[in-house]
C-alpha positions in Angstrom: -142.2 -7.6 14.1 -140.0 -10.0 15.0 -140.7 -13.3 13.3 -138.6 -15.6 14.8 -140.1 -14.7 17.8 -143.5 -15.3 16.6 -143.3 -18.6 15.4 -142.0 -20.0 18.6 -144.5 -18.6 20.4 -146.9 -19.8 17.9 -145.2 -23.0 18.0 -145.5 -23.5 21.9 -149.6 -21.9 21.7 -150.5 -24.8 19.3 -148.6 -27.4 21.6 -149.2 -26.2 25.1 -153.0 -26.2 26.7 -151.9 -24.0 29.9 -150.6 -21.8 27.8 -153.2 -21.2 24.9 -156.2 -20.7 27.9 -153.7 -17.8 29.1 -153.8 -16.9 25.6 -157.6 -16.9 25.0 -158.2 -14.7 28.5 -155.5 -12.5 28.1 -153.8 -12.4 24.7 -151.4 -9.7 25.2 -150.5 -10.5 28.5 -149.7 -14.2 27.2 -148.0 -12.5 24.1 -146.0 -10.2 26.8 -144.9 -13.1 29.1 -143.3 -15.1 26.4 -141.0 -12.5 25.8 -142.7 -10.8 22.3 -142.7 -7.3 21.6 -145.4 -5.0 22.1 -145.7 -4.8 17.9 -145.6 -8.7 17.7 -148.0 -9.4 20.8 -150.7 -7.0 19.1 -150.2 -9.6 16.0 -150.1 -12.5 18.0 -153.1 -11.3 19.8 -155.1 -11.0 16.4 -154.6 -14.5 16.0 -158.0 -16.4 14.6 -159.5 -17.9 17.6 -161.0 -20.9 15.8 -157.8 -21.8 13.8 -156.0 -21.6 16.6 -158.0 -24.0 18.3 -158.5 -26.5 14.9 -154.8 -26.7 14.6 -154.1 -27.4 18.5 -156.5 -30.1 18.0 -155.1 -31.4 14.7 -151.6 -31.5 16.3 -152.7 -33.1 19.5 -154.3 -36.0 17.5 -150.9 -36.0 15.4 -148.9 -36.1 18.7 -150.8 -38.9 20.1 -150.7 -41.1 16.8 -147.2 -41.2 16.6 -146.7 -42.0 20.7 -149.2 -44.8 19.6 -147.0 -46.1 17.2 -143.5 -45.6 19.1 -145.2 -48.4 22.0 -146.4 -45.9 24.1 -149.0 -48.0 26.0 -151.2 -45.6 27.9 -152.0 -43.7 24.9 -153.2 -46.5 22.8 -157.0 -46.5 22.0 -158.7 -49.7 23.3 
């Protein structure tokens, strides 16, 4: 397994909505097209669904909260 790899893939999964509903139809096939191996795809693909989806979530809000508070005006909350 290359792990390397597999955190930057998991990396750009957590951050990157196009990407993660690839993921969730086709795991391999996502795994695949970002350039993993076949031994690391099968890992990746095992990934827990629901995590996955809880930390997207939690680093979307995180994302957004700090754009907030750099002035970025069309993502402030009215």
């Amino acid at each position: 397994m290359n792990a390397a790899a597999l955190e930057r893939f998991l990396a750009r999964l957590y951050a990157d909505a196009a990407l993660r509903r690839a993921f969730l139809e086709q795991p391999l096939a996502a795994a695949r097209a970002a350039g993993l191996d076949e031994r690391t795809a099968g890992e990746a693909a095992r990934i827990d669904r629901e995590g996955l989806a809880y930390a997207a979530a939690s680093y979307e809000g995180k994302r957004a909260s700090h754009a907030r508070k750099r002035g970025a005006p069309w993502l402030r909350r009215s």
